[in-house]
C-alpha positions, 0 to 999 in steps of 0.5 A: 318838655320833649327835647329835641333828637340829637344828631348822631355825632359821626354826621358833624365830624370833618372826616365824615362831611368831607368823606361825604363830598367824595361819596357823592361826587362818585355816585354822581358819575354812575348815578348820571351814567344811567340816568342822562340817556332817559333825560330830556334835560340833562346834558352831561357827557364825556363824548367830546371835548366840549361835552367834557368841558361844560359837565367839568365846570358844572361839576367843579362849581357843584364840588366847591357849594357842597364844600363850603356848605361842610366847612360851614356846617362844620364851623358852626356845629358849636352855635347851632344845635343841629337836630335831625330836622336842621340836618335835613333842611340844610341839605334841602338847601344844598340840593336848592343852590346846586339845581339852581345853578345847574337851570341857571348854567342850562339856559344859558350855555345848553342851547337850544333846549324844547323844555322851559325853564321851570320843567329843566329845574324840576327835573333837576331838583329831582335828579340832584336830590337823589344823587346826595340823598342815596349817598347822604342815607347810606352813610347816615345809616352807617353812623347810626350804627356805629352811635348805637355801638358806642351806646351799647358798649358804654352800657356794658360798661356801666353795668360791669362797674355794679355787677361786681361783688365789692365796691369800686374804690378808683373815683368815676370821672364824669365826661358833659357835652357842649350844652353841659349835659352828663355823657358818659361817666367812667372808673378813673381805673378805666379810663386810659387817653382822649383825642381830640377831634375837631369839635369832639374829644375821642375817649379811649377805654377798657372793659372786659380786656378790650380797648373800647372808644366813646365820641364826646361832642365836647372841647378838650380845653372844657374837659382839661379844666374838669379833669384837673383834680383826676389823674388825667393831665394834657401831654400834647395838643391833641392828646390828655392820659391817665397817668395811672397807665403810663408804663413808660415814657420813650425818647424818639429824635427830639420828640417823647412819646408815652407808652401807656400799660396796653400793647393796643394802644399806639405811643403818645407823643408828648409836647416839650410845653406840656412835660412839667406838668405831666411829670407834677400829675405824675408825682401826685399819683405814682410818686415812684414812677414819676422821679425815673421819668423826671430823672429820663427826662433831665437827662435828655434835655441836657443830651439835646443841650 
């Protein structure tokens, strides 16, 4: 059976909905700039405090339907299995509400108008579905682009793990997604911190000397619970690592932060609840290690005592 396209992960990302509010609502302002001169039905305008007034409210309501209509797409992503065709309806959709608002809000507070009602809203359609698609095409594009990055780069990856002449003896740690299917599967040796992201967990890697990220539509707690016979351990909310690339472990006022074995990658802080257990992943796979960390850490906690 053919299966549905996935939709480039960057589409459902909250940094990318919002971003795609802003973008829009700057095209908006150009996009009408030009267009309201040559228009028989379109009023917006700054010319006056009135004008200023209606093409405020009008773009206000227009700013909070394309809001809710993100924050909803964002919470639902984990139900609805967003394809390329869902995508496409649901901002058929918003581009449906907002052309209704805009006729609706037309007809009663633009008066008099020679047009109907249904020539204002067809040409309103017309309009609004150009200012969000452009927007919308440009930005999709460029997360395309980033995914087929991402996929060569993890390609890259895979084919340096058999392109060596003995074999690999650090164990492969194999990632799924929210529907359990195998993403992407990486040498433990390799593997250095994930991030979580909304409803996505950012993976962070080496290969071939440069530090190289993979976006895994998955949640943290589901990975944690996979990865708890790796040497991969939760530090903090937001962050689990490797603890096979701890180099060390820093006191900053009251917080601890982990500086991993690579100088690209930025400290990890580490939350009080989690410390224990980072220690214990510690002590099973680098047990030198883990007695100066444990040893650093005892010694600040009776310090902020």
């Amino acid at each position: 059976m053919h299966k549905n396209r996935e939709l480039p992960k960057f589409l459902l990302n909250r940094k990318y909905l919002l971003g795609s509010v802003i973008f829009i609502l700057t095209f908006s302002a150009f996009f009408l700039a030009i267009y309201t001169p040559f228009s028989s039905t379109s009023w917006i305008s700054l010319r006056d405090a009135q004008s200023f007034g209606m093409t405020a409210s009008f773009y206000i309501v227009a700013l909070a339907i394309l809001l809710v209509s993100k924050l909803i797409m964002h919470s639902v992503q984990s139900k609805i299995d967003f394809t390329p065709l869902k995508y496409i309806l649901w901002i058929i959709a918003e581009v449906v509400i907002i052309s209704l608002f805009y006729t609706h809000f037309t007809y009663i507070f633009i008066a008099p108008l020679e047009e109907s009602i249904f020539n204002i809203m067809f040409k309103a359609f017309g309009c609004i579905i150009l200012i969000i698609a452009i927007p919308y095409t440009i930005m999709t594009l460029f997360a395309a682009y980033k995914a087929k990055t991402e996929e060569l780069q993890m390609l890259q990856y895979e084919l340096s793990l058999v392109s060596g002449e003995s074999v690999v003896y650090p164990s492969l740690i194999n990632l799924y997604d929210y529907n359990g299917a195998l993403k992407f599967t990486i040498n433990s040796d390799s593997l250095y911190y994930m991030e979580s992201q909304d409803n996505y967990v950012k993976i962070f890697y080496e290969n071939n000397g440069k530090i190289l990220s993979y976006m895994l539509r998955s949640r943290t707690k589901t990975i944690e619970e996979n990865l708890s016979d790796t040497s991969v351990v939760r530090c903090h909310r937001s962050y689990m690592v490797n603890v096979m690339k701890i180099n060390h472990i820093k006191k900053g006022g009251k917080a601890r932060y982990i500086v991993l074995s690579s100088d690209d990658i930025k400290p990890i802080p580490v939350s009080k609840s989690y410390f224990k257990n980072l220690i214990t992943k510690i002590d099973k796979y680098n047990t030198s290690q883990a007695a100066t960390l444990a040893a650093e850490g005892e010694e600040s906690d009776k310090a902020e005592a």
